[in-house]
C-alpha positions as a printed Julia matrix, in Angstrom:
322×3 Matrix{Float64}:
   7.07   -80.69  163.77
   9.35   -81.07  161.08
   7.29   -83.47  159.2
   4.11   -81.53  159.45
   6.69   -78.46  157.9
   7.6    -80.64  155.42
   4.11   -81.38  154.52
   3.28   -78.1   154.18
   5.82   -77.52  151.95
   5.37   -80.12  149.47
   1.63   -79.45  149.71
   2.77   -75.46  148.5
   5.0    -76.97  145.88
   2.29   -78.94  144.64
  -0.43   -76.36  145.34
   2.1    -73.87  142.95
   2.49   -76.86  140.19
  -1.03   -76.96  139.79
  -1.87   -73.47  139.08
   1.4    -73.07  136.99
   0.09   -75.45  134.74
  -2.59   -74.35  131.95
  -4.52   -76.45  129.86
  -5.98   -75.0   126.78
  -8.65   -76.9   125.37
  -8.57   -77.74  121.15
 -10.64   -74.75  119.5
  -9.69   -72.36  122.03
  -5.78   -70.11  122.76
  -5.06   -67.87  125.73
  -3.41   -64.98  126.01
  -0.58   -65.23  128.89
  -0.04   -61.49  131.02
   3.32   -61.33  133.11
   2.02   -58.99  135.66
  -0.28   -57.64  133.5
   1.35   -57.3   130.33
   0.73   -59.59  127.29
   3.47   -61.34  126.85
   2.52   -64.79  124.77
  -0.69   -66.96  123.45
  -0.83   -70.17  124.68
  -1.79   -73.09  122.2
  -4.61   -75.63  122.62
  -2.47   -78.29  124.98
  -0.21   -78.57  128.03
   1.64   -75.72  128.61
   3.66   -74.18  132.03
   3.42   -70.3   132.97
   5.16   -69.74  136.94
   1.78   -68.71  138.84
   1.88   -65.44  140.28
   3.94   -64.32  137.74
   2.15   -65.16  134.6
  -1.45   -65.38  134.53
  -4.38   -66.21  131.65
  -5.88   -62.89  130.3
  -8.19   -64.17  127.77
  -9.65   -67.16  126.71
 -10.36   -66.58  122.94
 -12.68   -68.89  121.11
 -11.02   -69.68  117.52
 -13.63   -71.63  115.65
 -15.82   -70.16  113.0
 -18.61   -68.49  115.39
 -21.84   -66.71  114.02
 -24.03   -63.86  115.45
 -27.14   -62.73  114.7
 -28.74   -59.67  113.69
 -31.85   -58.88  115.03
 -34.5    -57.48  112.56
 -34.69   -54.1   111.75
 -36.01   -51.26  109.6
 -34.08   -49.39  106.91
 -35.29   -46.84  104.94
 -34.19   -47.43  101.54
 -33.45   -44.9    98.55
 -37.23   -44.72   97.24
 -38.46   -43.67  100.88
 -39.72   -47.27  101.9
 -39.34   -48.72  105.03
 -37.99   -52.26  105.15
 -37.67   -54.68  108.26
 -34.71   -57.15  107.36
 -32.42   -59.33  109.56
 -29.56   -61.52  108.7
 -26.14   -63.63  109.95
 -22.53   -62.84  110.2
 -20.23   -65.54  110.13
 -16.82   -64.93  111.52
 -13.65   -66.28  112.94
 -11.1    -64.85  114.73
  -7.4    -65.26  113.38
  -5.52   -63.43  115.66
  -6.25   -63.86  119.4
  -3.96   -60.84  120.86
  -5.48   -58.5   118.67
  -9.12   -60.08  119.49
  -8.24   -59.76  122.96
  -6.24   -56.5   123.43
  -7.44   -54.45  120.32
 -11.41   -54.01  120.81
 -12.71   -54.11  124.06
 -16.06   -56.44  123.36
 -15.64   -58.07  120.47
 -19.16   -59.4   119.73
 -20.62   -56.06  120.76
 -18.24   -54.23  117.95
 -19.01   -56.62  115.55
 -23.07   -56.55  115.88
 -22.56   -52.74  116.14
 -20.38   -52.59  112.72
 -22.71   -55.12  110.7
 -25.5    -53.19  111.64
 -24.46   -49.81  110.49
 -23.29   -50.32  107.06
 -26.6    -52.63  106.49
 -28.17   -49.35  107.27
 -25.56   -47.93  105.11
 -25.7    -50.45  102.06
 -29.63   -51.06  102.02
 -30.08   -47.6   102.25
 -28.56   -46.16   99.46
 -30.47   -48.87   97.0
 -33.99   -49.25   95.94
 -36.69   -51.29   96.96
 -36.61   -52.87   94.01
 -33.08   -53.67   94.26
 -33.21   -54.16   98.05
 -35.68   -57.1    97.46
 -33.97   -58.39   94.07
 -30.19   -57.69   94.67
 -29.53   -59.86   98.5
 -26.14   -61.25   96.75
 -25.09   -57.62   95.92
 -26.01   -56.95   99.14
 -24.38   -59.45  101.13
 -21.27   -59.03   99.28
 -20.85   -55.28   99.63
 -21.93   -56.14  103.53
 -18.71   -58.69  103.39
 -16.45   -56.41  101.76
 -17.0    -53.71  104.22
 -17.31   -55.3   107.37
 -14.5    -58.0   106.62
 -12.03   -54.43  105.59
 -13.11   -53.13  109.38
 -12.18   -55.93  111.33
  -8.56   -56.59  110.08
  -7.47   -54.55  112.97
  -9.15   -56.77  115.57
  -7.35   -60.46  114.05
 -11.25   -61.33  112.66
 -11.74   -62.74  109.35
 -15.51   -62.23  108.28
 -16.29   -65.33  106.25
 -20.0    -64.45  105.29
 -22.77   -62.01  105.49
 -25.79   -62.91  104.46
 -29.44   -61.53  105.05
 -32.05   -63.63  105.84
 -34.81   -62.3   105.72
 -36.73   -58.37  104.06
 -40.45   -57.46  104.8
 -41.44   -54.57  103.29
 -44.59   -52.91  104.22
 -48.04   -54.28  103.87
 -49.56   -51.88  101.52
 -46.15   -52.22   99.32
 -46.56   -55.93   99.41
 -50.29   -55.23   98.14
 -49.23   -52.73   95.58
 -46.59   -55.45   94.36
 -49.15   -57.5    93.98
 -51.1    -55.32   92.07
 -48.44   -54.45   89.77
 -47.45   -57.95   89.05
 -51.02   -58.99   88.08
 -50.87   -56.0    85.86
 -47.68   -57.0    84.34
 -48.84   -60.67   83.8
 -51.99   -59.34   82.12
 -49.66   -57.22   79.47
 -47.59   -60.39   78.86
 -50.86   -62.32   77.97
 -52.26   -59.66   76.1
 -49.0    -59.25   74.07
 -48.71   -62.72   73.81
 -52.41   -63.15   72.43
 -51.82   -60.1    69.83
 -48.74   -61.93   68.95
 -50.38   -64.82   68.29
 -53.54   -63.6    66.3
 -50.94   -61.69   64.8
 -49.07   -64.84   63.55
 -52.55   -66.63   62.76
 -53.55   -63.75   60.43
 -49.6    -63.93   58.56
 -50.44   -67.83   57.87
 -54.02   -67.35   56.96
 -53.28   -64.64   54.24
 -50.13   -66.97   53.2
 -52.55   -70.01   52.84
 -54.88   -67.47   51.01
 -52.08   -66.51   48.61
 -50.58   -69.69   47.7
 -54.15   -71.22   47.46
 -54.77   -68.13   44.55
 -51.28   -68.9    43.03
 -52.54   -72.41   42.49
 -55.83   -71.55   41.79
 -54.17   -68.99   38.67
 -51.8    -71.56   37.77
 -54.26   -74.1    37.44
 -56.11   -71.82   35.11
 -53.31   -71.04   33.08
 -52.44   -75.27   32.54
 -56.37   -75.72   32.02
 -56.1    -72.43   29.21
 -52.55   -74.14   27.96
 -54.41   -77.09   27.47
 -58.05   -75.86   26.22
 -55.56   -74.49   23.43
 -53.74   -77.62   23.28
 -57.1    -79.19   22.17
 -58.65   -76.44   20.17
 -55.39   -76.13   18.18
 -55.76   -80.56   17.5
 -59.2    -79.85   16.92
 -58.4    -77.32   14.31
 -55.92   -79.16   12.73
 -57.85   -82.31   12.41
 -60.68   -80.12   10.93
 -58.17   -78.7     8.32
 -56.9    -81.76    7.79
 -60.45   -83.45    6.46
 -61.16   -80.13    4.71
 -58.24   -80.66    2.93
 -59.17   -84.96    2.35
 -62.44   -83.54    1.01
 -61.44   -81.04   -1.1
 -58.87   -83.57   -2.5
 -61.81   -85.79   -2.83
 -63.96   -83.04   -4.68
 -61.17   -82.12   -6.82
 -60.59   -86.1    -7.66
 -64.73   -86.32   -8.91
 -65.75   -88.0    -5.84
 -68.7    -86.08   -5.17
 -69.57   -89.34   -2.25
 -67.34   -87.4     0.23
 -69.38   -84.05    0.08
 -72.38   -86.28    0.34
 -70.81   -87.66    3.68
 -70.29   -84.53    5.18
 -74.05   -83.18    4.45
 -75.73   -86.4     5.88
 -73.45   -86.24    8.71
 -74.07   -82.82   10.17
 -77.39   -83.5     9.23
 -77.79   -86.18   11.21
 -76.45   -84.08   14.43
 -78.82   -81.52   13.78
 -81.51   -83.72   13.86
 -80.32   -85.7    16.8
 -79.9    -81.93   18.59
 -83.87   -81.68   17.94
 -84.82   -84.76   18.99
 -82.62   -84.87   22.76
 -84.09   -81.5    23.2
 -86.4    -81.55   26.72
 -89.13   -78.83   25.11
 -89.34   -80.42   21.7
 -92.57   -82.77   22.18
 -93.12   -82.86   18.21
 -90.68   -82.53   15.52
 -91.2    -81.04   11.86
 -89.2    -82.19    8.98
 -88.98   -79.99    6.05
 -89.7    -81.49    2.43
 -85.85   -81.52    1.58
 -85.58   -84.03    4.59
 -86.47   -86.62    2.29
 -83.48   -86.47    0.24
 -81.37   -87.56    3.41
 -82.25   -91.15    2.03
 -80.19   -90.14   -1.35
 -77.25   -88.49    1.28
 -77.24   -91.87    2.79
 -76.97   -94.18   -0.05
 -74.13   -91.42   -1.45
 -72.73   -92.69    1.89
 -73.23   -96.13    0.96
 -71.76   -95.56   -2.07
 -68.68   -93.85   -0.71
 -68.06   -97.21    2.03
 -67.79   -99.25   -1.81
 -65.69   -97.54   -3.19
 -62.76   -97.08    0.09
 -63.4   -101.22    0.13
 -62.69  -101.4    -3.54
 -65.68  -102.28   -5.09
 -66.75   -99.65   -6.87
 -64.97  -101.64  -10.15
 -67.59  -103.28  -11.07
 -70.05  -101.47  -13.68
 -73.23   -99.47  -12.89
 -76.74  -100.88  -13.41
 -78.6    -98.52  -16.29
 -81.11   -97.75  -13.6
 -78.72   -95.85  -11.72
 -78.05   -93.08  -14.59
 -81.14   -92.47  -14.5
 -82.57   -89.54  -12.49
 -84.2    -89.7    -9.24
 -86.46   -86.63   -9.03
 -87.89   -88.32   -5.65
 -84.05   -89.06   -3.85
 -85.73   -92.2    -2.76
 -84.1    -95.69   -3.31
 -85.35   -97.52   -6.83
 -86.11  -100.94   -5.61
């Protein structure tokens, strides 16, 4: 009788050991209630709380946790009706204030993200709804991470996943960009018959200023060669009328036969002049050319040598004496 006693006993003691002993797993703490009343957290481990006088309250998860947020429409500044949906990230810090200080946490925190999307979507655009989600997310982060310092949670991030507006905004959006595409092109076209007509009238100019200063070298030089011309011409006036003044009659002799010469040339290379008519005075060219003749002995220096009697006498033909 006494052993079976005893072995009830130890069987109590060990019965008492075992539910006095509390294992918290990594990731996780427990708050510890002594009849009740929070009294302690108990750390990821071994730990020993008397049973029947201490007892687990709450097993609060630690690691980073997420929860989603099911899709739903906002109404946003502009009137237009939204459907959006989106993640909050969060982890709790303190588990006695997790535990004791909201009654379901998850609950509160759905509940509290929701609203001030509402809140935060609502008082922007759709414009700014659909272009702004980092402005979004962090005002969303700001607020909701501010709420929860009460409860031990740290917010990490808020961030929206996903906005549908309407199908005939989505169609008008689609209109509008089309439209605004179209402007770019048609600016960007203008612009560039714009530029095309600015180098075309540039090419025009400096092809004129080239075209005018090519005129002025081709005047510069037409004067250049008038000017030589002139000179040379003043120049063998002046040899002949040395010449004259000197006795040599040869030299004006020269001169007559020579532009006589080019005016008969003129006649002949003319295209309507089938037949050609030489006055009676034509025949003293003979004379002009042996005065020519005449003029050649006298440059080579043999003009020294004295006259024959024949040639003093006059020619009234201008023909050669043989």
């Amino acid at each position: 009788m006494a052993v079976t006693i005893a072995g009830l006993l130890l069987a109590l003691v060990l019965f008492y050991l075992a539910t006095s002993i509390k294992i918290v797993r990594q990731g996780y703490q427990y708050t510890i209630e002594h009849f009740g009343r929070y009294t302690t957290t108990a750390s990821p481990g071994f730990n020993f709380y008397p049973a029947f006088f201490y007892r687990v309250g709450r097993k609060v998860n630690m690691m980073e946790q997420v929860i989603d947020i099911p899709g739903q429409e906002i109404i946003t500044k502009d009137n237009a009706i939204v459907s959006t949906d989106g993640v909050v990230f969060f982890q709790v810090l303190d588990a006695a204030k997790a535990a004791y200080e909201v009654s379901d946490l998850y609950v509160a925190l759905l509940q509290l993200t929701t609203t001030n999307l509402r809140t935060v979507m609502g008082s922007m655009d759709l414009d700014e709804t659909l272009s702004k989600r980092d402005e979004i997310n962090a005002r969303l982060l700001s607020v909701v991470d501010h709420a929860t310092v009460p409860w031990g949670v740290k917010i990490t991030r808020v961030e929206i996943k996903d906005i549908r507006p309407p199908t005939d905004i989505v169609a008008a959006m689609g209109r509008q960009m089309k439209a605004e595409r179209e402007k770019r092109a048609n600016i960007l076209e203008a612009e560039g018959s714009r530029a095309s007509e600015i180098l075309r009238a540039e090419g025009q100019k400096q092809a004129r200023i080239l075209e005018a200063e090519g005129r002025r070298e081709s005047a510069y030089r037409d004067s250049e060669a008038r000017e030589r011309a002139a000179e040379a011409e003043a120049k063998a006036t002046r040899v002949v009328s040395e010449a004259i003044e000197s006795g040599g009659t040869q030299a004006i002799n020269y001169f007559i036969a020579q532009k006589y010469v080019e005016a008969i040339g003129k006649f002949a290379t003319s295209p309507n002049a089938k037949t050609i008519l030489f006055p009676v005075e034509a025949t003293q060219l003979i004379g002009t050319l042996g005065g020519i003749g005449e003029l050649a002995k006298e440059a080579l220096g043999k003009s020294d040598a004295p006259a024959p009697a024949s040639a003093a006498k006059p020619n009234p033909t201008g023909l050669p004496r043989p």
